[in-house]
MIDRENSE-733394 format. One line per 5 residues: their letters; for each residue x, y, z of N, C-alpha, C, O. Coordinates in pm, 1 decimal, m for minus. Layout:
MIDRENSE-733394
A> X Y Z X Y Z X Y Z X Y Z  ...
END
This chain:
MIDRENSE-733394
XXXXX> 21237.4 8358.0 27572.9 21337.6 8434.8 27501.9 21318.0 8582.2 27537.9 21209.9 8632.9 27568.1  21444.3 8648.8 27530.3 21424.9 8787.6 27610.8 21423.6 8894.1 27503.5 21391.3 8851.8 27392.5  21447.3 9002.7 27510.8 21356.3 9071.6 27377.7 21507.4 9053.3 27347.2 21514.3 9031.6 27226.2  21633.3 9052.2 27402.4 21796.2 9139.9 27339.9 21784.6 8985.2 27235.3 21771.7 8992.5 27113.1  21789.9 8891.1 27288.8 21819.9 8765.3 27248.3 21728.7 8785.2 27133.6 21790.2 8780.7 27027.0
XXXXX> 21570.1 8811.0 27118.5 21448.8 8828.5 26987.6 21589.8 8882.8 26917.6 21663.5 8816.2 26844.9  21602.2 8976.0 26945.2 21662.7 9083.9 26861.6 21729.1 9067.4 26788.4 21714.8 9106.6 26672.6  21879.5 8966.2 26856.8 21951.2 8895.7 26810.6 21927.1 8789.6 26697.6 21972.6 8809.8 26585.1  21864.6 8691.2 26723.7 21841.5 8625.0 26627.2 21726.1 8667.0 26510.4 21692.3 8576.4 26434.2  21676.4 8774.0 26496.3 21621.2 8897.0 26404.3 21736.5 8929.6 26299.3 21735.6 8919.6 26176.6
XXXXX> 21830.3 8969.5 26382.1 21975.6 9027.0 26292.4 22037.2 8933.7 26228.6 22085.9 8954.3 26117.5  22045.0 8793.9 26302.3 22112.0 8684.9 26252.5 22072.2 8604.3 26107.2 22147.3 8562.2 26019.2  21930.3 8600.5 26117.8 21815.3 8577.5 25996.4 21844.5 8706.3 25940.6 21945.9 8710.1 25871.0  21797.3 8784.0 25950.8 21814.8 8940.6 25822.6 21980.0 8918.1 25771.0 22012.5 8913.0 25652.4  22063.8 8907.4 25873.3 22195.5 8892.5 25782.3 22244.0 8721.0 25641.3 22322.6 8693.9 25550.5
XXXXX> 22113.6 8651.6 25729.3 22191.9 8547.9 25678.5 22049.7 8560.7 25524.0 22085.5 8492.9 25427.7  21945.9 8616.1 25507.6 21852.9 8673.8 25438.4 21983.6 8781.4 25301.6 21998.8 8767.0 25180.3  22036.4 8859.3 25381.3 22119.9 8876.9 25275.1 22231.8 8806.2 25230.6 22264.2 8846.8 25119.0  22301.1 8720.7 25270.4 22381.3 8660.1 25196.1 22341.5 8519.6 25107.6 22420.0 8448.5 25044.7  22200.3 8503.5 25122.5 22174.5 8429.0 24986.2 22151.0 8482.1 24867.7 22133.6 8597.1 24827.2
XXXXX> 22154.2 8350.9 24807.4 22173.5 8349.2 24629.2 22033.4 8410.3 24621.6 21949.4 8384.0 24707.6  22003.1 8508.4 24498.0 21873.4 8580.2 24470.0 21810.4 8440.0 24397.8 21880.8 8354.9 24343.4  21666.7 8434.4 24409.0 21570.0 8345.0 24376.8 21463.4 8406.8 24329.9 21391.6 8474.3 24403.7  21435.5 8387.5 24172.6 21337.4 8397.5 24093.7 21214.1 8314.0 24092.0 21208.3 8196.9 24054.7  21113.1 8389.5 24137.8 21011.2 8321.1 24131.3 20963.9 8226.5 23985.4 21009.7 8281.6 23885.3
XXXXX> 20879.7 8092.0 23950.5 20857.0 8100.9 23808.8 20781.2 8162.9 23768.8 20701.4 8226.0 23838.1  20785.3 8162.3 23621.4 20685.5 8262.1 23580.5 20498.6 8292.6 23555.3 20418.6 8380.2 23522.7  20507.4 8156.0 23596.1 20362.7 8167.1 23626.8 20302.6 8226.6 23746.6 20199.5 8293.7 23751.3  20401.6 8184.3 23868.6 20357.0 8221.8 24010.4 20362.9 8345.9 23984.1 20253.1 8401.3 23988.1  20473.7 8428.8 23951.7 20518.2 8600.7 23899.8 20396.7 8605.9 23867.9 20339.9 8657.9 23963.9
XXXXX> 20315.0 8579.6 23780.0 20260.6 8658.2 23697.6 20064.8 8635.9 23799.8 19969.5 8713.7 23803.6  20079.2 8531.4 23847.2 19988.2 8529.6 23965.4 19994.1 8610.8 24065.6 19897.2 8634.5 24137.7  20068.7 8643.9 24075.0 20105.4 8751.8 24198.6 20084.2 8855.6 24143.7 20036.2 8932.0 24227.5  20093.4 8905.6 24043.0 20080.4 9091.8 24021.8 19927.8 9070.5 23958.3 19859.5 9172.7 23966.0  19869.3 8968.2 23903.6 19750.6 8954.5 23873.2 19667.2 8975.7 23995.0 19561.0 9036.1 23979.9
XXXXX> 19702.9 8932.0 24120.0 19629.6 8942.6 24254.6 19619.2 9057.3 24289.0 19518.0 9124.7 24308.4  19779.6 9094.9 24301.7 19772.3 9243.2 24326.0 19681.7 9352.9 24270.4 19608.2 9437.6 24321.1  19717.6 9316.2 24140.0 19600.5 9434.3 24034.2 19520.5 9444.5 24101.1 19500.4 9528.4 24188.9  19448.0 9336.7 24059.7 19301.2 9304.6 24085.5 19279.7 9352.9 24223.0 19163.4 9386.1 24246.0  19376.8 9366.8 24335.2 19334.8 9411.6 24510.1 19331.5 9560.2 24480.2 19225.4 9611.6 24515.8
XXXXX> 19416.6 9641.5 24425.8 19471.9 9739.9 24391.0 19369.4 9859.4 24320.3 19338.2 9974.3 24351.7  19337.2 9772.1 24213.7 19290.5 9815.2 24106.7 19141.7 9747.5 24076.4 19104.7 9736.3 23959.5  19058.5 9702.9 24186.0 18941.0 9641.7 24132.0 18857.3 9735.0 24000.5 18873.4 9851.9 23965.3  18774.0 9638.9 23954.2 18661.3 9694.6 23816.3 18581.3 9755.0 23889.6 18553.2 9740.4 24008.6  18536.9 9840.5 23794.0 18390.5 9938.3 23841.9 18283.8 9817.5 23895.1 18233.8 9813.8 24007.5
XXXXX> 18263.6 9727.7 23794.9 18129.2 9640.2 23793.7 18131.6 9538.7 23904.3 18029.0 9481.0 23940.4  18310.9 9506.3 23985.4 18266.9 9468.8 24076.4 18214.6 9597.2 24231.7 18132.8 9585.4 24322.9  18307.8 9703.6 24194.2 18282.1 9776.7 24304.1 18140.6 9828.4 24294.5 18108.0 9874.8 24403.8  18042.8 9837.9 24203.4 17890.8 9877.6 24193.3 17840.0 9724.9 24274.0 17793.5 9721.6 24387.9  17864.3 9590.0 24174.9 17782.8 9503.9 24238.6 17800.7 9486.1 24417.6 17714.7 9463.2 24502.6
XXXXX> 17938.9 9506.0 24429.6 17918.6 9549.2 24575.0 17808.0 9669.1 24659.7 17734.5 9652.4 24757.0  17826.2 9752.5 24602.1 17740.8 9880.1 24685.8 17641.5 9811.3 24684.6 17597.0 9781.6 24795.5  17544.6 9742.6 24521.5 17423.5 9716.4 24520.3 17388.0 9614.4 24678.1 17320.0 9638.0 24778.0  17472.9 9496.5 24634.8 17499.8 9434.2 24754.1 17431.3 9496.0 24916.8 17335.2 9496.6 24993.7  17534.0 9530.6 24896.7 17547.3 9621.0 25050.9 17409.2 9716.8 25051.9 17338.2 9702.3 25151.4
XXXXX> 17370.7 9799.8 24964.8 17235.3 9876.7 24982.2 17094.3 9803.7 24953.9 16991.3 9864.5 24983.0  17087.7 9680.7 24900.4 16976.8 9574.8 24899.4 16949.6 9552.7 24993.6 16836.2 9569.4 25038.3  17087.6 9487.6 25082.0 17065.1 9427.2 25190.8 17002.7 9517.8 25341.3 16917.9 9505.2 25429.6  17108.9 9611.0 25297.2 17051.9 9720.8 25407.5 16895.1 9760.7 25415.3 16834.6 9773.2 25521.8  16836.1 9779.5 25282.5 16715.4 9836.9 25275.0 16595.6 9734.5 25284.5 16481.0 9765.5 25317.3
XXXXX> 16642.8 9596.9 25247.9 16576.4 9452.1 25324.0 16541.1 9481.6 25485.9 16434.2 9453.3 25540.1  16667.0 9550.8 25555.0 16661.7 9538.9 25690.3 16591.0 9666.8 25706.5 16489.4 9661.5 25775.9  16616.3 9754.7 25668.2 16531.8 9911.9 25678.1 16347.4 9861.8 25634.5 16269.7 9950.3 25670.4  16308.2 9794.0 25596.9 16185.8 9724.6 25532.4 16113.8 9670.2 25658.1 15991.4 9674.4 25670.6  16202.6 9616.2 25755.1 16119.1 9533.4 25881.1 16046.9 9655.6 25944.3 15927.6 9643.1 25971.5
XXXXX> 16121.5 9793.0 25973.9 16059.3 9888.6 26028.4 15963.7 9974.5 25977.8 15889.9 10050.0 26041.1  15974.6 9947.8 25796.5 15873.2 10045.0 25754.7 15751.6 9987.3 25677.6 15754.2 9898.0 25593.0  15619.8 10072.4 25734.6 15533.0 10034.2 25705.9 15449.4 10009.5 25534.2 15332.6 9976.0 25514.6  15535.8 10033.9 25451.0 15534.2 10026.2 25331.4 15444.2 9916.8 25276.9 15328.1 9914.5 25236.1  15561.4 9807.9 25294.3 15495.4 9620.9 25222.1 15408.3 9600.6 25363.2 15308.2 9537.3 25329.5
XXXXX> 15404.4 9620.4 25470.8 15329.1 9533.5 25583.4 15452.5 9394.0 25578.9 15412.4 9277.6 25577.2  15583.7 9424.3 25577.7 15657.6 9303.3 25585.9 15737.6 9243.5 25713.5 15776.9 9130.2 25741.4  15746.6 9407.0 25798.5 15844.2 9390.8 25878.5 15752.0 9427.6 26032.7 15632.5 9401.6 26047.2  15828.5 9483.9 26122.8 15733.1 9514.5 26265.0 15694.0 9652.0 26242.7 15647.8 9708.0 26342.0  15701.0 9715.4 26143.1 15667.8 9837.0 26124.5 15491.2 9873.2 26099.7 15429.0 9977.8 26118.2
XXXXX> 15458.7 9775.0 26064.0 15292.5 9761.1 26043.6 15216.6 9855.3 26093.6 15228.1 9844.1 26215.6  15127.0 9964.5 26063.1 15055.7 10056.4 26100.1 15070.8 10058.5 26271.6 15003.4 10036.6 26372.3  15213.4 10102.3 26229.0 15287.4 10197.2 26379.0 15207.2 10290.0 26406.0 15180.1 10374.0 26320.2  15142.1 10294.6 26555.5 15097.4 10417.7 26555.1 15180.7 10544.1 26562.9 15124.1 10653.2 26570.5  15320.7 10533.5 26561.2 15418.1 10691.6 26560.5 15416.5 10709.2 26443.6 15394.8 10820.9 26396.6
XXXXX> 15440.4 10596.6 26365.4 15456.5 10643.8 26247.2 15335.6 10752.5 26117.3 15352.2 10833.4 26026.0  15206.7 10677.1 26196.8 15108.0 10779.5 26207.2 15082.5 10875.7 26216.9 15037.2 10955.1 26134.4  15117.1 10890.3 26362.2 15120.9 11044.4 26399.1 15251.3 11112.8 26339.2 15271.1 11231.1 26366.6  15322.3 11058.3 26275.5 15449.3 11133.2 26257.1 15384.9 11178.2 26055.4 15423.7 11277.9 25994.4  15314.9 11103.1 26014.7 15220.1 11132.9 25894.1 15155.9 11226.6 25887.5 15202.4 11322.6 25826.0
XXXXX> 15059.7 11233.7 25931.7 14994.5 11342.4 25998.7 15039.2 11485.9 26032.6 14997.8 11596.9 25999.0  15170.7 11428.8 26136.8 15190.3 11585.4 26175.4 15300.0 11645.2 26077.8 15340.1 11760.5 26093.4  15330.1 11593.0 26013.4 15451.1 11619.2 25889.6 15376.6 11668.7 25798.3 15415.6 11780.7 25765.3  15235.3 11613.2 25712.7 15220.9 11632.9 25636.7 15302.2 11515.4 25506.4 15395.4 11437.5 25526.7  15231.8 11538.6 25384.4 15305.9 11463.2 25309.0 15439.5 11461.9 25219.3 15492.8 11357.5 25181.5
XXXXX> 15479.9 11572.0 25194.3 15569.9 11621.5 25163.7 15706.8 11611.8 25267.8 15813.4 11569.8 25222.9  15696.7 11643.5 25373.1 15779.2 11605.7 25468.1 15752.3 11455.2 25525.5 15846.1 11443.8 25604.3  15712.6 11389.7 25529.0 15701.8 11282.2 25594.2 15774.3 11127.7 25465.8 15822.5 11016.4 25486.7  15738.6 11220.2 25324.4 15746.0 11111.7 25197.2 15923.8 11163.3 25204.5 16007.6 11073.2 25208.0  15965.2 11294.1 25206.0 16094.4 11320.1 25220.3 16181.5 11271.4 25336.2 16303.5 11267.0 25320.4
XXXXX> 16126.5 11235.1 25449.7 16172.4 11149.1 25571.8 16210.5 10990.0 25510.7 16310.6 10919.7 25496.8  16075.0 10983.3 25486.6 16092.9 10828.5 25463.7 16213.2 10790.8 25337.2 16267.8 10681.0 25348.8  16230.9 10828.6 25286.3 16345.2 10830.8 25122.0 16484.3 10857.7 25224.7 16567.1 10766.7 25224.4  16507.9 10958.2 25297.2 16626.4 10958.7 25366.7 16549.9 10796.4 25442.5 16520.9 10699.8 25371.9  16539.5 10798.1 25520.0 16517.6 10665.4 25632.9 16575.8 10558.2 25559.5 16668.5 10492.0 25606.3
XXXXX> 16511.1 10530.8 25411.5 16530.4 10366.9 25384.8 16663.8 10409.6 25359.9 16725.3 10386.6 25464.0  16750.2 10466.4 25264.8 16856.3 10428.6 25234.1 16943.4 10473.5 25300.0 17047.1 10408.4 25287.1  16954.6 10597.0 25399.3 17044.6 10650.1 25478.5 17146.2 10536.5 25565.3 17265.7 10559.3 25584.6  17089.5 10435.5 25604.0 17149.8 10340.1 25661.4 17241.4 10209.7 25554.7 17335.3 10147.3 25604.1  17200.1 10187.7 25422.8 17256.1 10141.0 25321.0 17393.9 10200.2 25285.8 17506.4 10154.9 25264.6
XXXXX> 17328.0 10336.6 25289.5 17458.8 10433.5 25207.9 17600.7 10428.3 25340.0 17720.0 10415.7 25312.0  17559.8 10438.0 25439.3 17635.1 10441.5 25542.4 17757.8 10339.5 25556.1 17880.7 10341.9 25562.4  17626.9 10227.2 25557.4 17774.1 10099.7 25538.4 17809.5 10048.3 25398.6 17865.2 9944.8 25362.2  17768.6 10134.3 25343.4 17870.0 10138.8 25198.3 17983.6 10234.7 25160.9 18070.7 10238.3 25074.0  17950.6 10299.6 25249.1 18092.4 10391.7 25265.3 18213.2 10331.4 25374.5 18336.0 10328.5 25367.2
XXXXX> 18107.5 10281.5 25486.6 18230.1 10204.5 25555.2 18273.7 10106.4 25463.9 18386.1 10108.3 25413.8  18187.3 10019.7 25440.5 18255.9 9863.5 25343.4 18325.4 9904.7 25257.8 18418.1 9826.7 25236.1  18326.6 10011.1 25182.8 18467.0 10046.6 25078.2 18558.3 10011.7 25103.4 18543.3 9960.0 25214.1  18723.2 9996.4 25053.7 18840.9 10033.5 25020.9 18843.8 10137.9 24990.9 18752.9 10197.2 24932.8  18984.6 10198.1 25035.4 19045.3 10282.5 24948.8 19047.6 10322.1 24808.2 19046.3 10428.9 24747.0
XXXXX> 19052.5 10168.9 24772.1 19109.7 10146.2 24627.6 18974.6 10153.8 24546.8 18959.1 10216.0 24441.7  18865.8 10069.4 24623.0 18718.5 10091.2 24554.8 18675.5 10221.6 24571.6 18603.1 10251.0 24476.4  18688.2 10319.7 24655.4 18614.2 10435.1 24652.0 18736.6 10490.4 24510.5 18698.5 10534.6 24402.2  18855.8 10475.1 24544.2 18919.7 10538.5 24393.2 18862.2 10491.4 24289.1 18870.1 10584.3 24208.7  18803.0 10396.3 24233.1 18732.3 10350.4 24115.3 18628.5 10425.9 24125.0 18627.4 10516.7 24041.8
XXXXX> 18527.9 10422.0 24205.7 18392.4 10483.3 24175.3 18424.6 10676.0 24190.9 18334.2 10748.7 24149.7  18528.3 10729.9 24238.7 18536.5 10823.7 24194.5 18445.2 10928.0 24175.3 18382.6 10928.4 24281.3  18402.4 11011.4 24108.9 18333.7 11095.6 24065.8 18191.9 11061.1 24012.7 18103.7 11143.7 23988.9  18184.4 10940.7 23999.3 18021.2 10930.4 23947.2 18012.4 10833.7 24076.6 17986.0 10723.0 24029.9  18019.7 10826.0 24182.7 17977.4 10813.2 24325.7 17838.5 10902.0 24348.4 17736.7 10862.8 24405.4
XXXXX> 17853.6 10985.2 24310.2 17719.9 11077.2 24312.1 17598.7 11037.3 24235.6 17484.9 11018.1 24278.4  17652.9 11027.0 24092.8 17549.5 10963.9 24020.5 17526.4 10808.9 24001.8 17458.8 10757.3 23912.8  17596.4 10743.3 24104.2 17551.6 10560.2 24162.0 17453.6 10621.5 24319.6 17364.5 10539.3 24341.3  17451.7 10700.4 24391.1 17390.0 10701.6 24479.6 17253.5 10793.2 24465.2 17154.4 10770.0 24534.5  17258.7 10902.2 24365.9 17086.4 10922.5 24294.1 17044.8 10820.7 24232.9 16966.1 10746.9 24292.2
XXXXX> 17080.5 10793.7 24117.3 17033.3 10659.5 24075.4 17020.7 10555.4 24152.2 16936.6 10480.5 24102.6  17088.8 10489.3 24307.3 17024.7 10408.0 24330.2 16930.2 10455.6 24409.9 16890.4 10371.5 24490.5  16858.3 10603.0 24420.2 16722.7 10588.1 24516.5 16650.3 10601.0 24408.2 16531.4 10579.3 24431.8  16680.4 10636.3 24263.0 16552.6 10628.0 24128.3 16525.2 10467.2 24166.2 16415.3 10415.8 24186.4  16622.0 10419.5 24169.1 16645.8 10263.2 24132.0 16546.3 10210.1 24280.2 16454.1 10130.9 24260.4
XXXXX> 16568.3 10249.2 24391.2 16466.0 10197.6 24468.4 16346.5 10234.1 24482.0 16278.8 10137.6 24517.4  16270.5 10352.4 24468.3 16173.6 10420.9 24415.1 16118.5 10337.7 24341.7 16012.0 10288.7 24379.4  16184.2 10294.0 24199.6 16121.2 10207.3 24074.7 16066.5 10058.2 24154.1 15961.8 9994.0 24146.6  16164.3 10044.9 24214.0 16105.8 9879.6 24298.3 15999.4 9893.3 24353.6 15908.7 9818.0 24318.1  15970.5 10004.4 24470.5 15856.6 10027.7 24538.3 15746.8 10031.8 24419.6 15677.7 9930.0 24422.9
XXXXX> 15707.2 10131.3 24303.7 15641.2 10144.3 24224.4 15596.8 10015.9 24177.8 15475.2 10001.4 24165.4  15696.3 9890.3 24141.1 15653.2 9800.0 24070.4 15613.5 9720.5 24163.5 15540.2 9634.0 24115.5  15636.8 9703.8 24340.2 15599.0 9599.3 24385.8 15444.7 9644.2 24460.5 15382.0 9588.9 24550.8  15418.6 9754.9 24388.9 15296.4 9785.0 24413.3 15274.9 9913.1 24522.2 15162.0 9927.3 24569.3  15394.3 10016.1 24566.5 15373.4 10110.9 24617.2 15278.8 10241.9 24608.7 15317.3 10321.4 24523.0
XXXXX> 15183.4 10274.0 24667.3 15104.5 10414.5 24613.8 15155.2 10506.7 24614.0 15183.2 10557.7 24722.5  15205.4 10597.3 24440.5 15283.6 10689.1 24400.0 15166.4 10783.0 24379.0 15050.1 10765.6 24342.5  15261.2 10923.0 24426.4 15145.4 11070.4 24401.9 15287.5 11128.7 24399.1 15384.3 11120.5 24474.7  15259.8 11197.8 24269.3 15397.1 11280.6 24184.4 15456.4 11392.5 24314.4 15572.6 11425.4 24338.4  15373.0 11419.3 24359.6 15497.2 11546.8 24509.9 15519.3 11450.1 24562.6 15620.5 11398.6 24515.1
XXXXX> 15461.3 11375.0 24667.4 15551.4 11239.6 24764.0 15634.7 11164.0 24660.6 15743.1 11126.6 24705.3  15613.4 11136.3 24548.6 15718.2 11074.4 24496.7 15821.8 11204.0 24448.8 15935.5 11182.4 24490.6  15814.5 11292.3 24396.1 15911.4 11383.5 24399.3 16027.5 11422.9 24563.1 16146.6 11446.1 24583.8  15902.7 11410.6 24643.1 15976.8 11427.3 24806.6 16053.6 11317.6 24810.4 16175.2 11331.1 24796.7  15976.2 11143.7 24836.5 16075.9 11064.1 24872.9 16219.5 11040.7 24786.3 16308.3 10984.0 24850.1
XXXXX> 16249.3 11077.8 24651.5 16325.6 11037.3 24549.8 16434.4 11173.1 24605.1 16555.1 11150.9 24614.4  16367.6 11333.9 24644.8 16500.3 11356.2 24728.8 16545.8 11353.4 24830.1 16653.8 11408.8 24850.3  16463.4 11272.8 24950.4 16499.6 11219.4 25064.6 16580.0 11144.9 25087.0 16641.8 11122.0 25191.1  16588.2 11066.5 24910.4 16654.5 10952.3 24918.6 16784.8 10976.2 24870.2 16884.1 10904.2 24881.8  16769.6 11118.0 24797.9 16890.1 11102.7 24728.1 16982.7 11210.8 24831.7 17085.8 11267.0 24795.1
XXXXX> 16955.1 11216.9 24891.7 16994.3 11312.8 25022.5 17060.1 11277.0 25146.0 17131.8 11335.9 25226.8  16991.4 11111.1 25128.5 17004.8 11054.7 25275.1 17139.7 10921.6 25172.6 17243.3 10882.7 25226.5  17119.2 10901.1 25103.0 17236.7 10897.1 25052.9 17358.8 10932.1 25038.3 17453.7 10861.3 25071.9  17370.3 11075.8 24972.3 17457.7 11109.3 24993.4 17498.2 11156.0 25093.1 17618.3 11181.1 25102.7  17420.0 11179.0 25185.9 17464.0 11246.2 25361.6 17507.8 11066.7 25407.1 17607.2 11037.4 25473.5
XXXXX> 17434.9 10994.0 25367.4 17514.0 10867.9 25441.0 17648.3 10795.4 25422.2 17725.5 10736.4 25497.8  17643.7 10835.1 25237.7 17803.8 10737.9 25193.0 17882.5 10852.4 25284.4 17937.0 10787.1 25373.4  17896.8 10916.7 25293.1 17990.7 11083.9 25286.6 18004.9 11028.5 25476.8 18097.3 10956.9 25515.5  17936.1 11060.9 25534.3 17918.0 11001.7 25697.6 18020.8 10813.7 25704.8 18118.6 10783.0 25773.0  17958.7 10749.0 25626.7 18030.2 10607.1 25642.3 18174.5 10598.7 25579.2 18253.2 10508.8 25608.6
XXXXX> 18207.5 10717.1 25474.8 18350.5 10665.0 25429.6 18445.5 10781.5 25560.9 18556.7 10742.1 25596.0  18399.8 10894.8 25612.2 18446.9 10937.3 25725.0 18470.4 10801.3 25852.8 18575.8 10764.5 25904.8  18344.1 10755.5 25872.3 18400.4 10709.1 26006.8 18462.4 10533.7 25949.9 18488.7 10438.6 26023.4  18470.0 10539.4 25817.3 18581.3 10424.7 25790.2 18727.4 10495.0 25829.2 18800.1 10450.0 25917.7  18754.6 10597.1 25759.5 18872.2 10647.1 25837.7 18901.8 10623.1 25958.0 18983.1 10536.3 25989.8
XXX> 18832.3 10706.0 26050.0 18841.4 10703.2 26196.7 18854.4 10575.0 26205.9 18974.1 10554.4 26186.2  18804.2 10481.2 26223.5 18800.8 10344.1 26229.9 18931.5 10267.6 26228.0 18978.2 10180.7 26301.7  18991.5 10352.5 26077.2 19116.1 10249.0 26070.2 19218.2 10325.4 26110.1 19331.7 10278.2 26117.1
END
């Protein structure tokens, strides 16, 4: 078929589209349909948080293989990571590491958004992405991490830094993207 001919029978359907009788959906399907919509439109806070959590668990699972923290991943008394201890000092090196784990979480949680989900989380976007490096901080602490009040003061704003430098970076290049 040639595009004039597409074309043609395009016009032929659209015309014969308007000369039918109007058809009401029932009212259940109606009311399924704008329920979908909402809900695409208009998601809840509690699902758009359990998402981020989602998305920044998982990320920081994978950020975990490289760091030498638990001894879980290939990160195991790296010798760079050593020397990168050392020559940092602790203060800089505990502030590295807090950006490191979550910087990559926050990232593809800004890509994985919607539109519609970043409009829900809104303005306390800021205070879901400090709180979740308190919130990962607290995990390390309980799964047995060695806390000293300046490195833990450093990593908690590394983290909350590399956070927000990451959502802010991932909901940009979601744009670009789309």
């Amino acid at each position: 078929m040639t595009g004039s001919q597409r074309d043609q029978q395009e016009e032929q359907e659209f015309a014969a589209f308007l000369r039918a009788e109007p058809a009401t959906p029932a009212r259940a399907t109606e009311k399924a349909i704008f329920r979908r919509v909402k809900k695409s439109l208009c998601p809840s806070l509690a699902a758009v948080l359990a998402k981020l959590i989602g998305v920044n668990l998982t990320a920081g699972l994978v950020t975990l293989t490289l760091c030498p923290q638990f001894g879980i991943g290939f990160g195991a008394h790296h010798l760079r990571l050593h020397a990168w201890h050392e020559a940092a000092g602790p203060f800089l090196y505990n502030l590295s590491c807090g950006l490191f784990f979550v910087v990559f979480g926050a990232a593809l949680s800004g890509v994985a958004l919607r539109q519609e989900e970043l409009r829900v989380l809104g303005k306390i976007r800021y205070a879901y992405l400090v709180g979740y490096a308190v919130l990962a901080f607290s995990a390390f602490s309980a799964l047995g991490a060695e806390v000293v009040f300046i490195g833990a003061l450093a990593w908690l704003g590394g983290a909350a830094l590399g956070n927000l430098f990451g959502f802010e970076l991932g909901t940009r290049l979601r744009t670009v993207l789309n």
